[in-house]
NULUM-599418 format. One record per residue (C-alpha): residue in three letters; residue number from 1; y, z, x. Coordinates in steps of 0.001 Angstrom, whole numbers, plus 500000, padded with zeros to 6 digits. Layout:
("ALA"; NUM; (Y; Z; X))
...
# end
This chain:
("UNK"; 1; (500000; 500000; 500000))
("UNK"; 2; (503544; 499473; 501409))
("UNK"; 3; (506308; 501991; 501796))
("UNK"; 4; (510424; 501106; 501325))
("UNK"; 5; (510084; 500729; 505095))
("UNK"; 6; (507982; 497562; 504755))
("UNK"; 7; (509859; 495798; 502601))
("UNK"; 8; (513234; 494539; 502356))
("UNK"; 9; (515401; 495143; 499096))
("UNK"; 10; (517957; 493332; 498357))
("UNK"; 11; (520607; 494858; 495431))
("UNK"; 12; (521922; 492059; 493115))
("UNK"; 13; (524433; 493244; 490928))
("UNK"; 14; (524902; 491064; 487552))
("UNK"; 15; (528203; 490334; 485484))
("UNK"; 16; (531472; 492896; 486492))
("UNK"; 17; (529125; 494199; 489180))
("UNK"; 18; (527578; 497613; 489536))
("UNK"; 19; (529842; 500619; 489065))
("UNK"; 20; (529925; 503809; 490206))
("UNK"; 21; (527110; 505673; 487838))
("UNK"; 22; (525596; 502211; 487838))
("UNK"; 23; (521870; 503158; 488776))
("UNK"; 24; (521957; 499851; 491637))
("UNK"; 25; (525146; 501781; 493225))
("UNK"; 26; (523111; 504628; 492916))
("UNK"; 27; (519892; 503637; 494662))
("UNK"; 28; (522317; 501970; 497251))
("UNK"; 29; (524032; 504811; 497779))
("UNK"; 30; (520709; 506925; 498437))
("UNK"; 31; (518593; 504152; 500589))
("UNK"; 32; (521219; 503274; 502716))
("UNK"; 33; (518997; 500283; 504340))
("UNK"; 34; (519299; 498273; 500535))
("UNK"; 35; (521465; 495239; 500746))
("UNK"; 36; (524045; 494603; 497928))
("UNK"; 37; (525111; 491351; 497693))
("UNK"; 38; (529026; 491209; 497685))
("UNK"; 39; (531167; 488567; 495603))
("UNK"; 40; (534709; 488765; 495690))
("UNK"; 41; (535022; 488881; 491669))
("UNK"; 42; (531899; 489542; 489796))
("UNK"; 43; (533919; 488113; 486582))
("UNK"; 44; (533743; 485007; 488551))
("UNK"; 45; (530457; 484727; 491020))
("UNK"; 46; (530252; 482009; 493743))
("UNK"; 47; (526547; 480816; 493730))
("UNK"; 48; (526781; 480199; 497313))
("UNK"; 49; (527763; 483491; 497907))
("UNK"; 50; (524639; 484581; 496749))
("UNK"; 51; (522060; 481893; 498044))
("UNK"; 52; (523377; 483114; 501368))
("UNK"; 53; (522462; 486341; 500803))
# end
């Protein structure tokens, strides 16, 4: 069976983004080697943005 340390996890926030009490802001917050993806505007995602990711 794998553990978190075998994997990678990647945080992908949907439309506004993932706010404070937001349980994806949460889990980042407490497994600090999770990867959010960042847009500049979640009202407005670039796909690009994210296919880089």
């Amino acid at each position: 069976m794998q553990t978190l340390n075998d994997v990678s996890v990647l945080i992908h926030p949907g439309l506004n983004g993932a706010g404070a009490n937001h349980w994806q802001t949460q889990w980042e917050q407490a497994f600090p080697d999770f990867v959010r993806v960042q847009q500049a505007d979640w009202d407005r995602p670039v796909y690009d943005v994210l296919a880089a990711t």
